[in-house]
N, C-alpha and C positions, 0 to 999 in steps of 0.2 A: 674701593679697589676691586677691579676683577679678579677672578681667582681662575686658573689652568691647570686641572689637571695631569701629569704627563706620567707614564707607563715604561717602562724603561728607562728613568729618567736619570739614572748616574752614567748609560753610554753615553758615546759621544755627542751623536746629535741629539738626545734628550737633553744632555747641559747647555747645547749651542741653543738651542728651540728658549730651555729657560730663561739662560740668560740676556737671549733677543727681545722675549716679553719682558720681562723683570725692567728692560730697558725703555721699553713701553707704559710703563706703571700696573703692571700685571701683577701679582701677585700667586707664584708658582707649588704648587706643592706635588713635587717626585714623588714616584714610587719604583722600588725596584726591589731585589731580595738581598742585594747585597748595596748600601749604603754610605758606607765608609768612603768619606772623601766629603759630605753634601753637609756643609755646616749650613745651620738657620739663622736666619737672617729677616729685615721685615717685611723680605720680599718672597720668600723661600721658606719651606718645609719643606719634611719627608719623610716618608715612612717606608721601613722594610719588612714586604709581603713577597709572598710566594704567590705569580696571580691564578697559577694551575692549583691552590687551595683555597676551595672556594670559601666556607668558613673563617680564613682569615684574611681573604678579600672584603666580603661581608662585613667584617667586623672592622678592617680600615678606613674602610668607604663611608662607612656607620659614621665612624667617627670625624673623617672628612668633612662629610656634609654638614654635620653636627657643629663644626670648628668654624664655617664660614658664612658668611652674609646670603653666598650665592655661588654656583661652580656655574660658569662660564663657557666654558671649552675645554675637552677631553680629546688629549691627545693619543691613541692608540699606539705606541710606538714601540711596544717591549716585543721581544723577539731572539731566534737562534737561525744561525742559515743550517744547511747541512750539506756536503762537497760530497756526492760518493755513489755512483751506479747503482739504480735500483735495484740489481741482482744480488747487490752488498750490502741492502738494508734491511730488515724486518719491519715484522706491525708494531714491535713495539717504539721504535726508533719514529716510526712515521707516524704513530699516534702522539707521543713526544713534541715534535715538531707544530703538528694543530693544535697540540693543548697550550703549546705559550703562545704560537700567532693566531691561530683565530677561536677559540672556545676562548682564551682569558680576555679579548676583544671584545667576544659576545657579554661572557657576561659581567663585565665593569661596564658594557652599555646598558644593562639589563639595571645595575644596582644603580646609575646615575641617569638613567631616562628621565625621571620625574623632576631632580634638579633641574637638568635642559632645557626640558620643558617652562619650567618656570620663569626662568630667566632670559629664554628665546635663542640659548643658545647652539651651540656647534659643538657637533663628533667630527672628529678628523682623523682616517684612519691611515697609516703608515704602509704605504703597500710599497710595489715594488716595480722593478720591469717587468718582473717574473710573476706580477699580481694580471699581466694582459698578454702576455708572451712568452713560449716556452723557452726555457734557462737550462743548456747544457748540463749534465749529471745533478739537478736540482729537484730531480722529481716530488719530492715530500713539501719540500721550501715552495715551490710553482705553486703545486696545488692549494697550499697551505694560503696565501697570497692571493689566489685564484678568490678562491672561497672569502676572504675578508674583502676583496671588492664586490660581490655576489652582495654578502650581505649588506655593506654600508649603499652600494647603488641600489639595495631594495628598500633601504628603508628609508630612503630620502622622501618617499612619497608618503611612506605612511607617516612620517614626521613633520611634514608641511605646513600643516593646518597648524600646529603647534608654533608656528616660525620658528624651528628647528633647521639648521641648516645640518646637510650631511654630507663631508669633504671628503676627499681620497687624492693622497699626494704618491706621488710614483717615483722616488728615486731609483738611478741607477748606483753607480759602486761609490759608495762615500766611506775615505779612508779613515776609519774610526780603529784599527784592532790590526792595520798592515802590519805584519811581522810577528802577529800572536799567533803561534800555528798549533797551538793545546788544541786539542779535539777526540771525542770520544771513537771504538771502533768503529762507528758503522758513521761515522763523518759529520758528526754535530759540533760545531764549535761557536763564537762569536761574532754577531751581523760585522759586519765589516773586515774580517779578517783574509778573505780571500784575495789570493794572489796572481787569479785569473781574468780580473775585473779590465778594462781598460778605458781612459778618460776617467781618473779618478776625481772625486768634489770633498775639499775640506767640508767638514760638519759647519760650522759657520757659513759656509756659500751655499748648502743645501737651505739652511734654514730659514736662509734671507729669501730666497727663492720662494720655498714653501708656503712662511709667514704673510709675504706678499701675495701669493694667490688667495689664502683664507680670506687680508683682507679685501680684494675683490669679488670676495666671495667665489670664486672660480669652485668647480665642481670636483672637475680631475686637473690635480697640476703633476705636470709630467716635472721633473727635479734633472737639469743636466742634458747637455745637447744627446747623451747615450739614449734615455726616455724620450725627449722631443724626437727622435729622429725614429726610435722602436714605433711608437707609437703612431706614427707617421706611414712608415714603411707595414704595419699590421692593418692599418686601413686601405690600405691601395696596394696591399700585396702580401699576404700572411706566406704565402710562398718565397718569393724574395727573401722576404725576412729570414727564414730559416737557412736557405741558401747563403745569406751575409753570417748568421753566426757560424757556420761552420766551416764558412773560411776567416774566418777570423781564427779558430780553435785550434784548425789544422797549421796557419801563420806560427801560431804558440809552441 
């Protein structure tokens, strides 16, 4: 039995993502910091870490690899958005934002490279629209996104030789947290909770989406005609683009 495992894995679409594998003969084990809800099963584990400590990353992961035949595929997928003018943010809020999406990215690739490797397996990392295209009042989330596609398309080369495969899935607004609107001052709250998104994707239709590019091995899977068409409209016209979201924003 393969083993995945997923980073965020009690939000929405880390359940949808598991229990699509799980349906597969996969064999899932979650991570997230708060757990409560993920009962085990012989398809399912999980463990709750904090992945911004690195010490008790370390020592999950330890025991992860330690617990299975072989890890398979690592899904990147934990994460916070943040809504709120960069003139209303700090360093500390924006250092925040990269320590859950791309430093805890980095290094759960750092502590499960060598599994990968051995098994010939796949990193797939969870980016965004906002991982290729600038995202209204997003400044911290953009860059944050920016930077984990930066690193997973740099390391796809040097992972080759290894047959390592290295993915990047791009959703746009996938309604995981509509109507949760708790959020700290300076505008951090939960991936999916934004109520400025348009063309929303159940967790389930992102994942099927997603899953299905891995196994074609696809490289970058844009998630949602929002990404198929960003991504589109940023190759044949980054200016366009800009132009479309902001009349979209000012429509709102």
């Amino acid at each position: 039995m393969k083993t995945a495992v997923i980073s965020g894995g009690n939000g929405g679409l880390g359940r949808a993502l598991a229990a699509q594998l799980e349906g597969q003969g996969w064999h899932c084990v979650l991570l997230d910091v708060n757990i409560a809800g993920l009962e085990a099963s012989n398809s399912r584990t999980s463990a709750a870490v904090d992945l911004t400590d690195l010490t008790a990353l370390e020592r999950a992961t330890s025991q992860i690899i330690a617990a299975r035949p072989s890890i398979d595929l690592v899904i990147y997928n934990a994460g916070v958005s943040q809504i709120a003018p960069f003139e209303e943010t700090n360093a500390g809020s924006h250092g925040r934002v990269f320590h859950i999406i791309y430093f805890a990215a980095v290094e759960m690739t750092r502590v499960f490279l060598h599994s990968i490797r051995k098994s010939g397996g796949t990193h797939l990392g969870i980016s965004s629209v906002a991982g290729f295209a600038p995202l209204h009042g997003r400044t911290a989330y953009a860059a944050s996104k920016h930077a984990m596609q930066g690193f997973f398309s740099s390391l796809r080369s040097e992972e080759a030789p290894f047959g390592v495969r290295c993915l990047i899935a791009a959703p746009s607004f996938i309604a995981t947290n509509i109507g949760n609107a708790q959020r700290t001052e300076d505008g951090i709250l939960r991936p999916g909770a934004a109520t400025d998104g348009i063309d929303y994707m159940t967790p389930e239709a992102a994942a099927k989406v997603i899953l299905r590019g891995v196994d074609k091995g696809q490289e970058f899977i844009p998630v949602g005609r929002v990404a198929l068409l960003a991504s589109l409209l940023m190759r044949v016209s980054p200016k366009l683009y800009q132009r479309s979201m902001l009349r979209n924003l000012r429509a709102k």
